[in-house]
PDB file of N, H, CA, C and O in Angstrom:
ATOM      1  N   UNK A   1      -2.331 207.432 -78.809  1.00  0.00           N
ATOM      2  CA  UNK A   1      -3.059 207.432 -77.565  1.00  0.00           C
ATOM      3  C   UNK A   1      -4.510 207.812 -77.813  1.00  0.00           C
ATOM      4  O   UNK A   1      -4.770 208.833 -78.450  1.00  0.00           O
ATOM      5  N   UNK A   2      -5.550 206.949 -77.283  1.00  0.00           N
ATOM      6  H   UNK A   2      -5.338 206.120 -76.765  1.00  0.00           H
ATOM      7  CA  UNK A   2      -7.037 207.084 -77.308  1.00  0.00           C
ATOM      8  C   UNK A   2      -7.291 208.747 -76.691  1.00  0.00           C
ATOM      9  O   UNK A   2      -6.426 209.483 -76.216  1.00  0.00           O
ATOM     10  N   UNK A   3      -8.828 209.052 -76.884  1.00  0.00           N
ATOM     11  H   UNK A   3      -9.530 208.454 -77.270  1.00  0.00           H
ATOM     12  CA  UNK A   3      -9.450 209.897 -75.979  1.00  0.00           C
ATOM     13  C   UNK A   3      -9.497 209.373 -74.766  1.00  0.00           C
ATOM     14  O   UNK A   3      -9.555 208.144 -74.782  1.00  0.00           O
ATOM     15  N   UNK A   4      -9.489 210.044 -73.339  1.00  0.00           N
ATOM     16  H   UNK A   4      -9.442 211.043 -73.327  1.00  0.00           H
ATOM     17  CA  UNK A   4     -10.260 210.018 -72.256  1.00  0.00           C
ATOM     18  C   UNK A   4     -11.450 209.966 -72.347  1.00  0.00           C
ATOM     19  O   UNK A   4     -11.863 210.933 -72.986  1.00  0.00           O
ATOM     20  N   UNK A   5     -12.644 208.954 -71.846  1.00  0.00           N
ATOM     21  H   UNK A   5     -12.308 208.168 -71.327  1.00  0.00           H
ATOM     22  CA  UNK A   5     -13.784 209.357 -72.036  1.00  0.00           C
ATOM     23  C   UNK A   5     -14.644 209.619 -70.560  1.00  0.00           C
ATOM     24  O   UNK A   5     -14.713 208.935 -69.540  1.00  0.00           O
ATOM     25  N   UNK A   6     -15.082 210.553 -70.829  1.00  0.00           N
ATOM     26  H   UNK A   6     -15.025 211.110 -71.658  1.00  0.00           H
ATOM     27  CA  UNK A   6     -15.843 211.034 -69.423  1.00  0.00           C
ATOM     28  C   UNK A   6     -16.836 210.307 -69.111  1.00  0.00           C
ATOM     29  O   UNK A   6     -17.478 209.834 -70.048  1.00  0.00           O
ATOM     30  N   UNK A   7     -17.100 210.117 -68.247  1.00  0.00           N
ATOM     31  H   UNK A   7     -16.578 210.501 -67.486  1.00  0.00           H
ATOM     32  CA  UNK A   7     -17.969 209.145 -67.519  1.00  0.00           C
ATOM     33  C   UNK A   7     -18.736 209.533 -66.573  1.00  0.00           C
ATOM     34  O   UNK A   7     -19.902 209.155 -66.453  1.00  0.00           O
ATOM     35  N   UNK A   8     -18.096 210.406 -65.735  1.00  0.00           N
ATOM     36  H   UNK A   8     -17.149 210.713 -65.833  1.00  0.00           H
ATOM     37  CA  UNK A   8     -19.261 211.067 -64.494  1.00  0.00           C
ATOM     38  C   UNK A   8     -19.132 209.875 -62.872  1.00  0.00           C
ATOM     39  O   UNK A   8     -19.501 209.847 -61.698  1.00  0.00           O
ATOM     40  N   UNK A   9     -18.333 209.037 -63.897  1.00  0.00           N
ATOM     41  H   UNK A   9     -18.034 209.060 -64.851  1.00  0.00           H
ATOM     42  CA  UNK A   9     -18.419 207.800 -62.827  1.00  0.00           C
ATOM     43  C   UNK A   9     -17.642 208.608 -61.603  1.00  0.00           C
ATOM     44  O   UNK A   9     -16.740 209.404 -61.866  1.00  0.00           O
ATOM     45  N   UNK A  10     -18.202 208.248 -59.800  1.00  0.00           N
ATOM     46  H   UNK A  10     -18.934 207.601 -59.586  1.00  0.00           H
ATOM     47  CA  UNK A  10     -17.024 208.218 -59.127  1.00  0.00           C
ATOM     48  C   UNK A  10     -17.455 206.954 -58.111  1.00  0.00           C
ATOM     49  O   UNK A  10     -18.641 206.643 -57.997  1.00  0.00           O
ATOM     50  N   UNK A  11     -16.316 206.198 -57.329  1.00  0.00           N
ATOM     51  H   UNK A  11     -15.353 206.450 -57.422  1.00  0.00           H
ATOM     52  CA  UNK A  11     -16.440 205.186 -56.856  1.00  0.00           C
ATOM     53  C   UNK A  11     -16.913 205.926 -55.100  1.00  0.00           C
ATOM     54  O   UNK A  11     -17.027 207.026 -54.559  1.00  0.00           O
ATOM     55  N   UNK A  12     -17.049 204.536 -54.795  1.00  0.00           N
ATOM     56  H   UNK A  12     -16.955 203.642 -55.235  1.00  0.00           H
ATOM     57  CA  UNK A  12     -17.790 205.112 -53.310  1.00  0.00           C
ATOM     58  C   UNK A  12     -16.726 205.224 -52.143  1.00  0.00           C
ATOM     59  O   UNK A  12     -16.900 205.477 -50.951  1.00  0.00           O
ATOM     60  N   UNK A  13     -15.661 204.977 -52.800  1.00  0.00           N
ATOM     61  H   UNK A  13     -15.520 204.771 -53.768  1.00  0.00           H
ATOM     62  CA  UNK A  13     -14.348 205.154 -52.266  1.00  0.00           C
ATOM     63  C   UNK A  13     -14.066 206.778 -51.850  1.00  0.00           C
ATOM     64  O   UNK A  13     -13.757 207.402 -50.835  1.00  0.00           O
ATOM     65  N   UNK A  14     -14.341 207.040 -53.144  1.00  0.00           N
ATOM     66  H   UNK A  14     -14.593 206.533 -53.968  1.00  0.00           H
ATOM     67  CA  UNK A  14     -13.725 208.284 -53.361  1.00  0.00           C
ATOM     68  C   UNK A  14     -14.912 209.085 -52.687  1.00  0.00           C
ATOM     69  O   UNK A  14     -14.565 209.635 -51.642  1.00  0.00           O
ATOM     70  N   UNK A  15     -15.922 209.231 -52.962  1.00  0.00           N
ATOM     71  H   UNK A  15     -16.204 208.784 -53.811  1.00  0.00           H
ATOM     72  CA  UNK A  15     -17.397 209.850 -52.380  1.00  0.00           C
ATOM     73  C   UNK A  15     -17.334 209.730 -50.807  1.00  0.00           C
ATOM     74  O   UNK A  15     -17.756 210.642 -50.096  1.00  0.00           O
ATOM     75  N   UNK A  16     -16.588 208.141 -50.098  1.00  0.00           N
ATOM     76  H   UNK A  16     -16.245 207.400 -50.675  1.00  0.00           H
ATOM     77  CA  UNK A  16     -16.367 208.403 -49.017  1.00  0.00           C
ATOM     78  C   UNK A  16     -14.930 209.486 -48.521  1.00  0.00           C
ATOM     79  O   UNK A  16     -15.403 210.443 -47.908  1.00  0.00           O
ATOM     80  N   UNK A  17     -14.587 209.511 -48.541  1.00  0.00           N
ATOM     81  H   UNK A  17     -14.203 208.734 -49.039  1.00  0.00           H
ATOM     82  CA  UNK A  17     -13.318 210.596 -48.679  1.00  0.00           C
ATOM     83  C   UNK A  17     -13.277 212.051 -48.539  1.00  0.00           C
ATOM     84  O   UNK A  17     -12.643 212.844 -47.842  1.00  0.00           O
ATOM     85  N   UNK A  18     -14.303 212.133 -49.575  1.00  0.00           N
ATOM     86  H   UNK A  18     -14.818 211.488 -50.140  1.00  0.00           H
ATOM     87  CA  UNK A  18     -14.667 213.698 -49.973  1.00  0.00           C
ATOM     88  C   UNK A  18     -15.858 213.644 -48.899  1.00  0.00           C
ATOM     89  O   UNK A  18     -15.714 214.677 -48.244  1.00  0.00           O
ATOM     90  N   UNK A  19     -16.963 212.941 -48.401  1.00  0.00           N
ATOM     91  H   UNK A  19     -17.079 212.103 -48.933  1.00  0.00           H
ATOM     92  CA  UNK A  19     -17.621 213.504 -47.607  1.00  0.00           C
ATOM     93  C   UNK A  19     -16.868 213.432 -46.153  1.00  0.00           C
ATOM     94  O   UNK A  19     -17.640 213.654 -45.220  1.00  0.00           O
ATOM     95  N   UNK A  20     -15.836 213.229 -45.867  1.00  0.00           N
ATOM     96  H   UNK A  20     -15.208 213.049 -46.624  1.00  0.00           H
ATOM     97  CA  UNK A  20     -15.613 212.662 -44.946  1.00  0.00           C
ATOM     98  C   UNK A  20     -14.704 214.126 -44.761  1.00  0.00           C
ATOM     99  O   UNK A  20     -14.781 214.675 -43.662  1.00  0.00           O
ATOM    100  N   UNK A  21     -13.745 214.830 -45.956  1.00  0.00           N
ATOM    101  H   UNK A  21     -13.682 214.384 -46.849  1.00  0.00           H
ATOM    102  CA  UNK A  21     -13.000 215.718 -45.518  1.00  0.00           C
ATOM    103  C   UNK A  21     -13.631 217.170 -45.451  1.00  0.00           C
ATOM    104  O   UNK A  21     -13.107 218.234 -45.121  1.00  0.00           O
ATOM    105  N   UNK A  22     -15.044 216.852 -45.907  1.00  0.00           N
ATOM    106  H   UNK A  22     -15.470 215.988 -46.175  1.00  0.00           H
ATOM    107  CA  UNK A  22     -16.038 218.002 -46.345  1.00  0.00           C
ATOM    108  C   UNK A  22     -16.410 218.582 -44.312  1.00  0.00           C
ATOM    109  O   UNK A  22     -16.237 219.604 -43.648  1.00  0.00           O
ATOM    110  N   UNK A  23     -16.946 217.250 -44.084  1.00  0.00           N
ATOM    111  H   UNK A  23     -17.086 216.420 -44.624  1.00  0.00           H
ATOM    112  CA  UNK A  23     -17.320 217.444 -42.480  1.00  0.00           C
ATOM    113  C   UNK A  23     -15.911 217.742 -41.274  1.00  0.00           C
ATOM    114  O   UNK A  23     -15.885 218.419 -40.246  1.00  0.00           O
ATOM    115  N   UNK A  24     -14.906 216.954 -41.910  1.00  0.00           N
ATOM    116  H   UNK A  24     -14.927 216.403 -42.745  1.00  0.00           H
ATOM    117  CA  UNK A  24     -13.708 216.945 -40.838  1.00  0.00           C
ATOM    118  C   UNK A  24     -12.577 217.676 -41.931  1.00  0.00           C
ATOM    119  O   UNK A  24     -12.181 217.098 -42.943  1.00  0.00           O
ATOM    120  N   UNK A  25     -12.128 219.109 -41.504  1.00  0.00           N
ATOM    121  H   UNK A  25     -12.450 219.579 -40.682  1.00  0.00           H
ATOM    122  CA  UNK A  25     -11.271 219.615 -42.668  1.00  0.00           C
ATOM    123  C   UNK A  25     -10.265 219.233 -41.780  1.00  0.00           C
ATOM    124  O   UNK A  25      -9.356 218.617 -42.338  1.00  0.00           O
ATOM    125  N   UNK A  26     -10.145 219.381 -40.699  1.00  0.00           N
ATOM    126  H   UNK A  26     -10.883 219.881 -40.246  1.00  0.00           H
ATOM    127  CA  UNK A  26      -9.030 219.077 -39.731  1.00  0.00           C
ATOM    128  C   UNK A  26      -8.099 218.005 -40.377  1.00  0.00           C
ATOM    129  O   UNK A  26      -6.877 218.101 -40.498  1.00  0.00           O
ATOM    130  N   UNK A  27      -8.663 217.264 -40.657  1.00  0.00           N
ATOM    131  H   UNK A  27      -9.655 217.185 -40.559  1.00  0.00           H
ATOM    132  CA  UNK A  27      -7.637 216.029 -40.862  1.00  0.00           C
ATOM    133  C   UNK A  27      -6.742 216.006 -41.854  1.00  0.00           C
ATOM    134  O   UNK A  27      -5.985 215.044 -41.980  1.00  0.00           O
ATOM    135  N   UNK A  28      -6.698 217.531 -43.057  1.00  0.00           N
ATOM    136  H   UNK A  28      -7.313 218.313 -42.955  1.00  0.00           H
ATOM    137  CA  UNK A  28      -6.074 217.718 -43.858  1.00  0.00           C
ATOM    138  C   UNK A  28      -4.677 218.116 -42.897  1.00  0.00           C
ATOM    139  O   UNK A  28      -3.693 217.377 -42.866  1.00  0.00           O
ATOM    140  N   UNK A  29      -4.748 219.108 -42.305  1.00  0.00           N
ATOM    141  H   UNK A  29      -5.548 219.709 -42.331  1.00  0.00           H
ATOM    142  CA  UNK A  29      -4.251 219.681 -41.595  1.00  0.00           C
ATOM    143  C   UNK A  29      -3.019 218.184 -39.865  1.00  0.00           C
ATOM    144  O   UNK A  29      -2.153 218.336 -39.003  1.00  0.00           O
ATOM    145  N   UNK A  30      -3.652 217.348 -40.282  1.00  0.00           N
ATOM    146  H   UNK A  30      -4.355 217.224 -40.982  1.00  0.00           H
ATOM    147  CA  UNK A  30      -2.993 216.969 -39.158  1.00  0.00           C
ATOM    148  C   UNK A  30      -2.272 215.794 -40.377  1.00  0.00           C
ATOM    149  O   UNK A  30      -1.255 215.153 -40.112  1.00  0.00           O
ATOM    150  N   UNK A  31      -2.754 215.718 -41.247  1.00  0.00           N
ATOM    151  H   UNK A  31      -3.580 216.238 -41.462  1.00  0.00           H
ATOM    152  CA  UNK A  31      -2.189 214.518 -42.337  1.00  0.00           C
ATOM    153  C   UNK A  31      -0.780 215.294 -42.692  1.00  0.00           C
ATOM    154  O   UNK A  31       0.293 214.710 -42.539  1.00  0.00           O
ATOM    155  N   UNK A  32      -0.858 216.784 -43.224  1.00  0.00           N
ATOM    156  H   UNK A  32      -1.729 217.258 -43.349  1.00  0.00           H
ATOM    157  CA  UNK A  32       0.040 217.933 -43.531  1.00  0.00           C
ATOM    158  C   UNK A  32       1.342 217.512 -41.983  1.00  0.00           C
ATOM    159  O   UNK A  32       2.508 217.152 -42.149  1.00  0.00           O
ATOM    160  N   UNK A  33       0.876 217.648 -41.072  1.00  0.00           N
ATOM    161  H   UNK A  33      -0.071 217.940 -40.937  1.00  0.00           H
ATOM    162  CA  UNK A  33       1.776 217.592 -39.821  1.00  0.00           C
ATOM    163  C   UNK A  33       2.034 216.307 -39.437  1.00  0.00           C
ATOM    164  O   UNK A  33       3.156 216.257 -38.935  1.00  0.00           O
ATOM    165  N   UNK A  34       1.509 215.285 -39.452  1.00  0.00           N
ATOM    166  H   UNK A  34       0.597 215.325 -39.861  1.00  0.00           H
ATOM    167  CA  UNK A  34       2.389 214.334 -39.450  1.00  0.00           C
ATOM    168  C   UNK A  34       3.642 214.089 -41.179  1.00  0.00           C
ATOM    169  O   UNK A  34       4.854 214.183 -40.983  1.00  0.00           O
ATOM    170  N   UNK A  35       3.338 213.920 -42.055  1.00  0.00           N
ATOM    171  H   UNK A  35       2.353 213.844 -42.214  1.00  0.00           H
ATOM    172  CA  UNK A  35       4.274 214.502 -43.500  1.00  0.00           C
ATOM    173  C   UNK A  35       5.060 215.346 -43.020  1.00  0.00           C
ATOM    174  O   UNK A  35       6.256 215.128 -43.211  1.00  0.00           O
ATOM    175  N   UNK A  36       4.789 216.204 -42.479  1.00  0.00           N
ATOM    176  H   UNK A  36       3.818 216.382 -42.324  1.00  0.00           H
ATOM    177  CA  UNK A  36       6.126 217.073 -41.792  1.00  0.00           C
ATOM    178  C   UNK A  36       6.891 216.199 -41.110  1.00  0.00           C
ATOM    179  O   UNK A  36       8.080 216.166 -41.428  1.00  0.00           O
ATOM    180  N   UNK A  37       6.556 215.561 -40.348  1.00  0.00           N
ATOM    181  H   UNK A  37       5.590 215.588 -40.090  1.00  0.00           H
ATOM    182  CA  UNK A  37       7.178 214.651 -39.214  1.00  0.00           C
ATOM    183  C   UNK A  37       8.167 213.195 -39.565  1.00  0.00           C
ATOM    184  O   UNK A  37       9.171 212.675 -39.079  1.00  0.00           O
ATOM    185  N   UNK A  38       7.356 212.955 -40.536  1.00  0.00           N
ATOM    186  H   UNK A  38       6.540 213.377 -40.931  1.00  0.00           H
ATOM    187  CA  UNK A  38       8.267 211.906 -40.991  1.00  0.00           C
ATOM    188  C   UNK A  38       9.197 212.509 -42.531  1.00  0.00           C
ATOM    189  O   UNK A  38      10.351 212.085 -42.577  1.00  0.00           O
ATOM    190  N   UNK A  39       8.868 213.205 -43.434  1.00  0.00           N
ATOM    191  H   UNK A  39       7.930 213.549 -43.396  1.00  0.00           H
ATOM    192  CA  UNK A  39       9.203 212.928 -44.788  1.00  0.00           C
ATOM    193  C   UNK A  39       9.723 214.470 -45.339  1.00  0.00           C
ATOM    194  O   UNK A  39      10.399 214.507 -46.367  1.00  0.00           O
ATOM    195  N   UNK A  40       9.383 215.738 -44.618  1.00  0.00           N
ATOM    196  H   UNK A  40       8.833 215.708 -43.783  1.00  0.00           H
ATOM    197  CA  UNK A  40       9.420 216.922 -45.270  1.00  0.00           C
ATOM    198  C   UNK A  40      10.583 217.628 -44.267  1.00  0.00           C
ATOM    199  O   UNK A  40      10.416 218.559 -43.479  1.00  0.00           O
ATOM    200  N   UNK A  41      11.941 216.797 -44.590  1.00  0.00           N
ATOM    201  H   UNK A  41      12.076 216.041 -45.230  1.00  0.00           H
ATOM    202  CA  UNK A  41      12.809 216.981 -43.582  1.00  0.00           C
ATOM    203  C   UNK A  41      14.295 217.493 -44.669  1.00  0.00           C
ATOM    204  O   UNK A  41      14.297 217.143 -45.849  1.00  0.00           O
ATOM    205  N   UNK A  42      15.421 218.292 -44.113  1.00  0.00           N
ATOM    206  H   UNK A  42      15.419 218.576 -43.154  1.00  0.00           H
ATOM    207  CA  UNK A  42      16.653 218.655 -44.637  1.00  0.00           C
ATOM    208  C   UNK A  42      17.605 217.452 -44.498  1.00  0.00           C
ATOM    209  O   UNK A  42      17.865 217.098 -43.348  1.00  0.00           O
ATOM    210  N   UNK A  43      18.238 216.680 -45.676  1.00  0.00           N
ATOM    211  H   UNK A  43      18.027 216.967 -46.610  1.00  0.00           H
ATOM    212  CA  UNK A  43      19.008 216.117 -45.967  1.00  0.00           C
ATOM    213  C   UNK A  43      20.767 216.259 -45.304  1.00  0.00           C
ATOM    214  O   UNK A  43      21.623 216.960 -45.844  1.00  0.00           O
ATOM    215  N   UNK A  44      20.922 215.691 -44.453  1.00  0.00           N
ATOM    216  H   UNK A  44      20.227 215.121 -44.014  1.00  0.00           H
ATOM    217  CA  UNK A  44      22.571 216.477 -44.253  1.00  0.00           C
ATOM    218  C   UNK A  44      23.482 214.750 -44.769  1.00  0.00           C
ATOM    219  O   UNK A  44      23.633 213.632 -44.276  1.00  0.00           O
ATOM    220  N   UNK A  45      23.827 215.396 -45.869  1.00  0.00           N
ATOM    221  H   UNK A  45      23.705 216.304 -46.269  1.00  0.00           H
ATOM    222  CA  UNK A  45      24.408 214.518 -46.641  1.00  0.00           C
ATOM    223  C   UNK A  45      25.581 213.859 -46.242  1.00  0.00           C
ATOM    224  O   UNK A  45      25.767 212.671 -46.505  1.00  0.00           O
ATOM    225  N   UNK A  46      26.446 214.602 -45.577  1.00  0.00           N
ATOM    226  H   UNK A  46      26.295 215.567 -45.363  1.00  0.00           H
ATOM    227  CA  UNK A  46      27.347 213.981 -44.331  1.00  0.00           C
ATOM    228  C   UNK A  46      26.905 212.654 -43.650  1.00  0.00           C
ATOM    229  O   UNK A  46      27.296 211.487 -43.674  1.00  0.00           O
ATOM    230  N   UNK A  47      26.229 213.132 -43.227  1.00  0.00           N
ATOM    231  H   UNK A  47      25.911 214.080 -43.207  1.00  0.00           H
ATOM    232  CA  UNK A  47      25.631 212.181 -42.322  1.00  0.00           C
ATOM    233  C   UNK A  47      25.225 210.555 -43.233  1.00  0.00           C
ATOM    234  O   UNK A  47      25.777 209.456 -43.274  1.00  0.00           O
ATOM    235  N   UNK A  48      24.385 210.952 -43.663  1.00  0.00           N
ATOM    236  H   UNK A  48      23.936 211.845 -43.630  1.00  0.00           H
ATOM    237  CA  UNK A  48      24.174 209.750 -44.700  1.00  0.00           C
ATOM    238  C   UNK A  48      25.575 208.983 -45.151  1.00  0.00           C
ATOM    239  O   UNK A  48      25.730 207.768 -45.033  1.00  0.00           O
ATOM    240  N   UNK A  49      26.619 209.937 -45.711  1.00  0.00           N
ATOM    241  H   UNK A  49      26.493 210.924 -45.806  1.00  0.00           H
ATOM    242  CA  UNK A  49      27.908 209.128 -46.299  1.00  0.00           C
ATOM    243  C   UNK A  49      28.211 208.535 -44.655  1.00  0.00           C
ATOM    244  O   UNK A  49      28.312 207.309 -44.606  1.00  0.00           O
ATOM    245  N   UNK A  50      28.299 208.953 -43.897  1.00  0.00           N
ATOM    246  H   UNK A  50      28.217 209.949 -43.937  1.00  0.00           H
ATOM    247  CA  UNK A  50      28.901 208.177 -43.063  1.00  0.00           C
ATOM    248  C   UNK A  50      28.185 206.789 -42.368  1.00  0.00           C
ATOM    249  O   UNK A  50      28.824 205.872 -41.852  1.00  0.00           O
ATOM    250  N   UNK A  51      26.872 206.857 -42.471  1.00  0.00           N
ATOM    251  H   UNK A  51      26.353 207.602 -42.890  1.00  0.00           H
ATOM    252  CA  UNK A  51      26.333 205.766 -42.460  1.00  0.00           C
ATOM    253  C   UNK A  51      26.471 204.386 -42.942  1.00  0.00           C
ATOM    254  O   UNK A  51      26.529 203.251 -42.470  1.00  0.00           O
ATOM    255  N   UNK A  52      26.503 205.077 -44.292  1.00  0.00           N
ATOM    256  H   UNK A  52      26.456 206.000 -44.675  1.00  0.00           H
ATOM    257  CA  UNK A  52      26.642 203.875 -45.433  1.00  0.00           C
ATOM    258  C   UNK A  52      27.646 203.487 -45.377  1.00  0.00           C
ATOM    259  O   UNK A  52      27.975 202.328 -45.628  1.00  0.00           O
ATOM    260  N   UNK A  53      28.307 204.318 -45.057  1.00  0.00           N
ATOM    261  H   UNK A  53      28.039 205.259 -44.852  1.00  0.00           H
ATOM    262  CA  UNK A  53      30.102 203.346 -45.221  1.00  0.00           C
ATOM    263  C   UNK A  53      30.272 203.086 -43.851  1.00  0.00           C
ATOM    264  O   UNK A  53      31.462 202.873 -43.618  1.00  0.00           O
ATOM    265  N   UNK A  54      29.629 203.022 -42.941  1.00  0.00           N
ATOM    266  H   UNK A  54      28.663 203.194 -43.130  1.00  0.00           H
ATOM    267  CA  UNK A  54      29.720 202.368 -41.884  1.00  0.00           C
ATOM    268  C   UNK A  54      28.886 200.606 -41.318  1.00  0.00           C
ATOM    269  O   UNK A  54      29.090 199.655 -40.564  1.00  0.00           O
ATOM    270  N   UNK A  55      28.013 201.064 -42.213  1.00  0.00           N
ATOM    271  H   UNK A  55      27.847 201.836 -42.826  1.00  0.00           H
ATOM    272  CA  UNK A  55      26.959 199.209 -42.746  1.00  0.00           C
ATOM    273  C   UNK A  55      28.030 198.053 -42.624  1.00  0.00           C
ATOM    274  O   UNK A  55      28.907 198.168 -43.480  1.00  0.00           O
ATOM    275  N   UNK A  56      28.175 197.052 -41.848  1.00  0.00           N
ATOM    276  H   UNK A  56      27.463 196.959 -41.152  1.00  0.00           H
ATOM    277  CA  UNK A  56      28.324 196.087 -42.176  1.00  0.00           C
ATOM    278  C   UNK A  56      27.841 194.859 -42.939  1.00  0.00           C
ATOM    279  O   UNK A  56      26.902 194.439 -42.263  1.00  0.00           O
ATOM    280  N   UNK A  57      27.994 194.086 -43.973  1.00  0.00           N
ATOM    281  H   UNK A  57      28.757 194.427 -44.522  1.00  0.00           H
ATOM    282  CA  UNK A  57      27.202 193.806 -44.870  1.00  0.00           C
ATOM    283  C   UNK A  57      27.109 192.302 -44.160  1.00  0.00           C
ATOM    284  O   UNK A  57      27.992 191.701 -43.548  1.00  0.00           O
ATOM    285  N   UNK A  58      25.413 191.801 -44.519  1.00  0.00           N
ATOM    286  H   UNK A  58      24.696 192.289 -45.017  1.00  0.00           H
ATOM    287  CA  UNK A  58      24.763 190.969 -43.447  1.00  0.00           C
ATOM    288  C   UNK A  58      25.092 189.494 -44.564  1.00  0.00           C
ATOM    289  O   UNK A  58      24.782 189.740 -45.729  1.00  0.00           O
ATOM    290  N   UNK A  59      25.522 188.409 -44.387  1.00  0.00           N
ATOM    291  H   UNK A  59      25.774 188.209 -43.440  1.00  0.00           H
ATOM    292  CA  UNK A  59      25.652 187.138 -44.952  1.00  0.00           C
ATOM    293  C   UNK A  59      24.507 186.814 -45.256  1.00  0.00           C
ATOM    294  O   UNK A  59      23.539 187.514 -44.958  1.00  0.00           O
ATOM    295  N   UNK A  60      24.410 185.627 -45.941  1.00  0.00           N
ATOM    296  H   UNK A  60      25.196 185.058 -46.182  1.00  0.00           H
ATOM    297  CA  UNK A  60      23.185 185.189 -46.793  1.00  0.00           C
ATOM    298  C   UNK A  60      22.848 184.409 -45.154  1.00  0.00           C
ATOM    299  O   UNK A  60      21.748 184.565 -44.624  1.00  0.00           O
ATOM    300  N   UNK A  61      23.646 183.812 -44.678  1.00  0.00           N
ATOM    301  H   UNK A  61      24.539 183.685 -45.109  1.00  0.00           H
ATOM    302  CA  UNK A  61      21.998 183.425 -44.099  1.00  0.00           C
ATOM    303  C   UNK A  61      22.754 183.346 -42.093  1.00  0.00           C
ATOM    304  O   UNK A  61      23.220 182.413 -41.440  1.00  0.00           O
ATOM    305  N   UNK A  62      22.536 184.686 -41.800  1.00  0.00           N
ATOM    306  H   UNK A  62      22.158 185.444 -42.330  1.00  0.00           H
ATOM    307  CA  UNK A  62      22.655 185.206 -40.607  1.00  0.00           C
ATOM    308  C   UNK A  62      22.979 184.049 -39.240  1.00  0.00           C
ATOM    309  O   UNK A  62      23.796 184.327 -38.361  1.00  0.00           O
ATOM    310  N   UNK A  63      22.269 182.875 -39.256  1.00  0.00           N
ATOM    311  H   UNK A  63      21.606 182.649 -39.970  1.00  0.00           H
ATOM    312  CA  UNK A  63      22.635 181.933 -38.266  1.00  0.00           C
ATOM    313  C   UNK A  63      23.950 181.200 -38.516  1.00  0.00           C
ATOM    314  O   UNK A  63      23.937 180.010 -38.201  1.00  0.00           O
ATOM    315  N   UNK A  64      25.032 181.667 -39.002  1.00  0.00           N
ATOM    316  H   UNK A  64      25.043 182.634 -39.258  1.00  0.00           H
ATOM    317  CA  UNK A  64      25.582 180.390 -39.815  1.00  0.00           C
ATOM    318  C   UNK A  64      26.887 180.535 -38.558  1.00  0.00           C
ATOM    319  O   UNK A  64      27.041 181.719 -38.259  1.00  0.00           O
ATOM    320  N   UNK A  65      27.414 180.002 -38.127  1.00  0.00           N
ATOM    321  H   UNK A  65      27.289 179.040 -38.370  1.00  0.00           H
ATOM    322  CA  UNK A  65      28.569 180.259 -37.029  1.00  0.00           C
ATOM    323  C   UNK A  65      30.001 180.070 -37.641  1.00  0.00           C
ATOM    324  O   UNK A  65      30.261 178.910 -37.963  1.00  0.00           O
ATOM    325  N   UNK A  66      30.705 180.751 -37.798  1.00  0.00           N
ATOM    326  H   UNK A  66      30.494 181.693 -37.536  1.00  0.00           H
ATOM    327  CA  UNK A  66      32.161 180.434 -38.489  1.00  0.00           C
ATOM    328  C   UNK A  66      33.387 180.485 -37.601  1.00  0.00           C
ATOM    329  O   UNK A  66      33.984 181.311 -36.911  1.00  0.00           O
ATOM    330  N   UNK A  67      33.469 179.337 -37.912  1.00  0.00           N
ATOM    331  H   UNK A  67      32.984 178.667 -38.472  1.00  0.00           H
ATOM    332  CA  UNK A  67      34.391 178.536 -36.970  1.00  0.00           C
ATOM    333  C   UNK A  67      35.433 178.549 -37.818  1.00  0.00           C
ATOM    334  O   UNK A  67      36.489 177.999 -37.506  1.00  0.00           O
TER     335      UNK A  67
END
């Protein structure tokens, strides 16, 4: 594996970002609370098994009428 070479480079991507969370810290804070909301949740594993084995499995091609 090569060196890393430093560069100093940063894109204006990133420069927008950082000035953006520099002026608005808030938005760390509401990014944190929505992540709560969707993803930083307790697993009840029950639940899940019963899901899955409750799936009915979908045919290749859903319009097909069987007669």
């Amino acid at each position: 594996m090569g060196k890393k070479i430093k560069t100093g480079y940063e894109s204006d991507a990133t420069r927008l970002i950082r000035g953006l969370l520099e002026t608005r810290p808030q938005i760390a804070e509401v990014q944190e609370a929505g992540r709560s909301l969707w993803w930083d949740k307790r697993l009840d594993f029950d639940q899940l098994r019963r899901e899955r084995e409750s799936r009915v499995p979908q045919k290749g091609y859903v319009y097909q009428i069987d007669e």
